[in-house]
C-alpha positions as CSV (number, residue, x, y, z in Angstrom):
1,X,185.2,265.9,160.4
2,X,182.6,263.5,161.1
3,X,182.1,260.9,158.8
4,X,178.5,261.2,158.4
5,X,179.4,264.9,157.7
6,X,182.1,263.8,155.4
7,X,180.0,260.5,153.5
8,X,177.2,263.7,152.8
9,X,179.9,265.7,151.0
10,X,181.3,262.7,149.3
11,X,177.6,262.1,147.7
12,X,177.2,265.7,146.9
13,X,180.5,265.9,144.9
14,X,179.9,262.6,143.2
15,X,176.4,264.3,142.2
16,X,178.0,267.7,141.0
17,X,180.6,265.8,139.1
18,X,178.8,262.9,137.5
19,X,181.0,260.2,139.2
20,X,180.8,256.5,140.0
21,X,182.2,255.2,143.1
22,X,184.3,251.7,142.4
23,X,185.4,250.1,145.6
24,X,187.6,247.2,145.4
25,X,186.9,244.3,148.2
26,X,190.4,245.0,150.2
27,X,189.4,248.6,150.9
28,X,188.3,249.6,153.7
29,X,184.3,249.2,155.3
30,X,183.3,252.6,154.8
31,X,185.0,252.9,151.0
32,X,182.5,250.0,150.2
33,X,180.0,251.4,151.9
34,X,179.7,254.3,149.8
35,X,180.3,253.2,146.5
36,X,178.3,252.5,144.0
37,X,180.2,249.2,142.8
38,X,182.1,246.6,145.0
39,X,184.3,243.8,143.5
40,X,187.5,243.3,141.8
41,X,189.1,244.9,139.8
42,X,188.1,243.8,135.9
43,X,184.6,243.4,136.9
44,X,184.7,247.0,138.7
45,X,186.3,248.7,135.1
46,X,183.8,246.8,133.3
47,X,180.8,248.2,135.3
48,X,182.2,251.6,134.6
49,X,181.6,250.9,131.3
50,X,177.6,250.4,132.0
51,X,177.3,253.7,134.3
52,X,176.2,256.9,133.1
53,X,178.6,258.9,134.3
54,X,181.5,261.7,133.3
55,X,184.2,260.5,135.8
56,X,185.0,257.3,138.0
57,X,186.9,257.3,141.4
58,X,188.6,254.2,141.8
59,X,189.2,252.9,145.2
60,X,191.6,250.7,144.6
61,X,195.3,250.9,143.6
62,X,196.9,252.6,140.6
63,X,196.9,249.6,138.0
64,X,192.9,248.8,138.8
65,X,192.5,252.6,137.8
66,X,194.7,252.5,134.6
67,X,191.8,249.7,133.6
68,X,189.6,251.7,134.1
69,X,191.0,254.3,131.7
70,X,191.9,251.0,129.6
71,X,188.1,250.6,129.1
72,X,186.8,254.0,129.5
73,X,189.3,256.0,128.0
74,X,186.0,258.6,126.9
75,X,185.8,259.2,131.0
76,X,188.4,260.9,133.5
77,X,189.4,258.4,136.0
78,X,190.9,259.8,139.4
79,X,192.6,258.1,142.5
80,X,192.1,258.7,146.0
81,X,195.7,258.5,146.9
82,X,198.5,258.6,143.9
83,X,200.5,256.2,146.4
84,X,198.6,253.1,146.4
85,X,200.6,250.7,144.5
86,X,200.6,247.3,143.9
87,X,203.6,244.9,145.2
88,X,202.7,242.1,142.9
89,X,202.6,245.0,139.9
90,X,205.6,246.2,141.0
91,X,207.4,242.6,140.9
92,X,206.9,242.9,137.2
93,X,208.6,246.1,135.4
94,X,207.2,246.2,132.1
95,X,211.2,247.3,131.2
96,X,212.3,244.0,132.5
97,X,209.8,242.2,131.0
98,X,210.5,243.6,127.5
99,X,213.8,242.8,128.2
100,X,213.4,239.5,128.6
101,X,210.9,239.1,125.5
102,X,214.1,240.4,123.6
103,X,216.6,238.0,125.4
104,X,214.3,235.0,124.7
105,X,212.6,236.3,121.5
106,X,213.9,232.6,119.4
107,X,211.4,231.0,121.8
108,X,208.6,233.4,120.5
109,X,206.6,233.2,123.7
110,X,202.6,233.7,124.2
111,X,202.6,236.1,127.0
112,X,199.9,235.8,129.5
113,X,199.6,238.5,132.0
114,X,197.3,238.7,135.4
115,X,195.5,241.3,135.2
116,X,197.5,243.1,138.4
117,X,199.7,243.9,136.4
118,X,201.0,247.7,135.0
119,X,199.4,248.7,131.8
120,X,203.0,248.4,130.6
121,X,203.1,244.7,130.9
122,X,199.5,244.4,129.8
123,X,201.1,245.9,126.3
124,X,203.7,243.3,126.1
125,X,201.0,240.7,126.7
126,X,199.3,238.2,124.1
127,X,196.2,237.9,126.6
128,X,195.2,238.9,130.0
129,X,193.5,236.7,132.8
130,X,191.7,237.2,136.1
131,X,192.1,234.9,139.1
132,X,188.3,233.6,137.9
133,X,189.2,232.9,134.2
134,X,192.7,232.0,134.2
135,X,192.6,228.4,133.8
136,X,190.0,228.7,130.7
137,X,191.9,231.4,129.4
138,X,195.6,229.2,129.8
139,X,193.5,226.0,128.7
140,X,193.1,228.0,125.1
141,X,196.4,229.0,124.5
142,X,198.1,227.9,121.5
143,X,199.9,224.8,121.7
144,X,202.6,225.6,119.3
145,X,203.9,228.0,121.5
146,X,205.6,228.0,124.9
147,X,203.6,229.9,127.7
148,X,205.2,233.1,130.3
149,X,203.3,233.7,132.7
150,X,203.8,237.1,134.2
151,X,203.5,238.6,137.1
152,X,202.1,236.1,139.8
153,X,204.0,232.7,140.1
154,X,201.5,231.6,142.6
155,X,198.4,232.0,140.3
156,X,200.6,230.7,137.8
157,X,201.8,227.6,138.9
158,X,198.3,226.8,140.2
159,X,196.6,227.5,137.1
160,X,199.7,225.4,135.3
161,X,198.5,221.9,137.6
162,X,194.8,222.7,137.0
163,X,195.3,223.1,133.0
164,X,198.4,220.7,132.7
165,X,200.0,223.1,130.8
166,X,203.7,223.9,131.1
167,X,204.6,227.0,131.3
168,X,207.6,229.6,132.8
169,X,206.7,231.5,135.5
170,X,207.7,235.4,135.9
171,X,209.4,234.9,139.9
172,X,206.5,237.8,141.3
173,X,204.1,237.5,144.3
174,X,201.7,240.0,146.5
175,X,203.5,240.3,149.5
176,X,200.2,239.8,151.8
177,X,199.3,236.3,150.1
178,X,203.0,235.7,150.0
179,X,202.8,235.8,154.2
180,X,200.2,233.2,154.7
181,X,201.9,230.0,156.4
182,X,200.6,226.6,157.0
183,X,200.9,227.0,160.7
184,X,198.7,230.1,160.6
185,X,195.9,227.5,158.5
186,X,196.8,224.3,161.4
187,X,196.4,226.4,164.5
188,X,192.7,227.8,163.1
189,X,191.5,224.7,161.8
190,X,192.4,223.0,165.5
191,X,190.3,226.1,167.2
192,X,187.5,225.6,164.0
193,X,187.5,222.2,163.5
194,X,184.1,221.9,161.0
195,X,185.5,225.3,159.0
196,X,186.1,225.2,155.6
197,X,189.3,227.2,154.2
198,X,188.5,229.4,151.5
199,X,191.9,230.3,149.9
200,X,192.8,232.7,147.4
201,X,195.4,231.4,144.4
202,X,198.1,233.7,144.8
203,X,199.1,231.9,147.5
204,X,201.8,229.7,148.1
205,X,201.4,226.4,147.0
206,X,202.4,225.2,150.6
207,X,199.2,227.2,152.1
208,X,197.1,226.1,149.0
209,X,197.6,222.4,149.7
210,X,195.6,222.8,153.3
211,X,192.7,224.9,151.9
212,X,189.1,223.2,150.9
213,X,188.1,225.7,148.2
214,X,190.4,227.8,146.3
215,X,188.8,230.5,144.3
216,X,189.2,234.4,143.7
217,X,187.8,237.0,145.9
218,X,184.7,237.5,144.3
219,X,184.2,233.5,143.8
220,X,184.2,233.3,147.9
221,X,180.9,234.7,147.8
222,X,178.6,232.5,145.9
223,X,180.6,229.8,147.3
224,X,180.3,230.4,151.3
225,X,176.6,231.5,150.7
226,X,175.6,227.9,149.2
227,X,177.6,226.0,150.9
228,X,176.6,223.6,154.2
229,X,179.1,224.9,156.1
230,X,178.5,227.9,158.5
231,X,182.4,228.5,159.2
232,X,185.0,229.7,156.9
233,X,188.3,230.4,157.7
234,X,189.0,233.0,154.2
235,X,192.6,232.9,152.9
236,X,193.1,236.6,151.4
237,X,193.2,240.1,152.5
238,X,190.7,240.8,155.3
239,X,188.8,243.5,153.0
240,X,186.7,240.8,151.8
241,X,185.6,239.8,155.3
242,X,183.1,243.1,155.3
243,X,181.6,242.2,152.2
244,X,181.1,238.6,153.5
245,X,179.6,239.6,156.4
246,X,177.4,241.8,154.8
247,X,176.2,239.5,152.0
248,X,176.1,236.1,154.4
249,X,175.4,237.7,157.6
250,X,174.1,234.0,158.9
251,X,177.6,232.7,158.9
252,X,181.0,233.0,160.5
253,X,184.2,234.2,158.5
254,X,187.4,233.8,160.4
255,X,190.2,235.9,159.3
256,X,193.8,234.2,158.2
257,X,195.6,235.9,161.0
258,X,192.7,235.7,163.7
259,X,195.4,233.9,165.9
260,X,198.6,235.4,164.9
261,X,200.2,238.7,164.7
262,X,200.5,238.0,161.0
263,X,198.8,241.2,159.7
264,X,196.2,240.1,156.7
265,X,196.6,244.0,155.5
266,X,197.3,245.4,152.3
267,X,198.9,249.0,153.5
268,X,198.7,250.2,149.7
269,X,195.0,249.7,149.6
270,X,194.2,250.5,153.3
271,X,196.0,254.3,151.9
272,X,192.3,255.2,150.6
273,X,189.9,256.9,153.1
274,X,186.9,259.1,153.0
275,X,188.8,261.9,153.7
276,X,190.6,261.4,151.0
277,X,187.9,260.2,148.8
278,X,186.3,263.4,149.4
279,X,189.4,265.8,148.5
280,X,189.7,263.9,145.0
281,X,186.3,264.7,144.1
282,X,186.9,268.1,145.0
283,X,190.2,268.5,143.1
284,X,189.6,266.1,140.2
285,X,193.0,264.7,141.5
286,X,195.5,262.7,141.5
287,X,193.8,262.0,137.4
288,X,195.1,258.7,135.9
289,X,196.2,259.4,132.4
290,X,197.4,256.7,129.6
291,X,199.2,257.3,126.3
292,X,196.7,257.0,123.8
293,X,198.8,254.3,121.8
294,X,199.7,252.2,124.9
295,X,196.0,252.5,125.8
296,X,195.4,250.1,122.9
297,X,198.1,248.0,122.4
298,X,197.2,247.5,126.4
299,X,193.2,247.0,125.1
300,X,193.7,244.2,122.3
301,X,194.8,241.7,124.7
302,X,191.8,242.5,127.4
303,X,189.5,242.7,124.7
304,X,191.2,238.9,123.6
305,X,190.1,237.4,127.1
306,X,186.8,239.0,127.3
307,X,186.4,237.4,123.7
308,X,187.7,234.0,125.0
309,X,185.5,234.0,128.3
């Protein structure tokens, strides 16, 4: 079908059904192209909670769309494709943590969970934080306690040297920050020598230590746009590298693996497509549904960071 043919459709279903269109930055051009909300994942939820609208198709993976429900639980919340997971969610059973809480409950530990995490884990958790808020969010954690950090060591161990807080690390990673390697960052800066690298902090520390900027997706906007430089070599997923383009046409945004056959590619988010898009609003499936009492003990500590930040 052609995908003018197939965007018309898409906007006629979202009409008929009262939807709103989330994209999140890793998805493909054409997702963000057609929705009505680009950005990451909390922010995308929380904009949700603004729209007037009956239903929300997130384009994303399945824990973005359980915070959706998290926040909206008045408003059906469907998924493109039931498969797109998470590997940094999936690092981080909410069994296994529990577990662990129960193994280690004499050291009574204040929980903080990333917010790619399962819904599970977000119950288990004292307080949630974005890559944006962490450090503010770890800064104001209580001192009498020790901290677990869960699921992203990367983030965590970052956020741990910019706070000076101490603080155990759940051993979990995204497998496409994971692959970034200094060589990768060496080779790009010798070919773009007055670039500035823009990484994101679930990377290693080992790529981290080369980049110029660390930041979250969404953070590599306003900070490209204002500053000097007109080259940026952008540590992350290469979703992002549309919505740079788009929003900075003036200046050039060189993807991680522009010189390797390192693929910069999140499969589980790339699983999304108009096609696909278009059958969901049709069917009012694959629906993301949350126990009603997991929904909250999930909301307290969301509605703890929101109240912190």
């Amino acid at each position: 079908m052609p995908s003018q043919t197939l965007r018309e459709e898409i906007l006629q279903l979202k009409a008929q059904r009262k939807a709103v269109i989330l994209a999140h930055s890793y998805q493909l051009p054409e997702i963000q192209d057609i929705a009505d909300f680009v950005g990451d994942s909390l922010g995308l939820a929380r904009q949700a909670q603004q729209a007037e609208c009956d239903c929300i198709v997130f384009c994303g993976v399945h824990f973005m769309a359980e915070t959706a429900v998290i926040l909206n639980p008045s408003k059906r919340v469907i998924l493109p494709d039931a498969d797109a997971a998470c590997s940094l969610e999936q690092s981080c059973p909410a069994a296994e943590l529990e577990q662990f809480l129960k193994d280690n409950a004499k050291l009574n530990y204040y929980v903080i969970a990333y917010v790619n995490c399962s819904i599970g884990v977000k119950a288990l958790s004292d307080v949630i934080v974005t890559s944006g808020n962490a450090r503010k969010i770890v800064a104001a954690a209580p001192s009498d306690r020790p901290i677990l950090f869960v699921p992203d060591e990367n983030l965590g161990s970052w956020t741990a040297k910019q706070c000076e807080r101490e603080m155990t690390l759940w051993k979990g990673h995204c497998h496409v920050h994971q692959q970034f390697s200094q060589e990768q960052i060496l080779n790009l800066r010798e070919k773009y020598p007055h670039a500035k690298v823009v990484c994101h902090p679930e990377c290693r520390e080992i790529t981290r230590l080369l980049a110029d900027h660390i930041c979250s997706t969404e953070q590599m906007i306003p900070y490209c746009r204002h500053s000097e430089a007109q080259q940026f070599i952008i540590v992350t997923e290469i979703g992002i590298l549309h919505r740079l383009r788009k929003l900075v046409p003036e200046k050039e945004f060189i993807p991680i693996d522009a010189l390797s056959c390192s693929c910069a590619q999140c499969d589980y988010m790339k699983l999304n497509t108009l096609e696909k898009l278009r059958n969901c609003l049709r069917d009012m499936s694959p629906e993301v549904k949350v126990d009603e009492s997991l929904r909250l003990r999930a909301e307290a500590p969301l509605l703890r960071m929101l109240e912190q930040s």
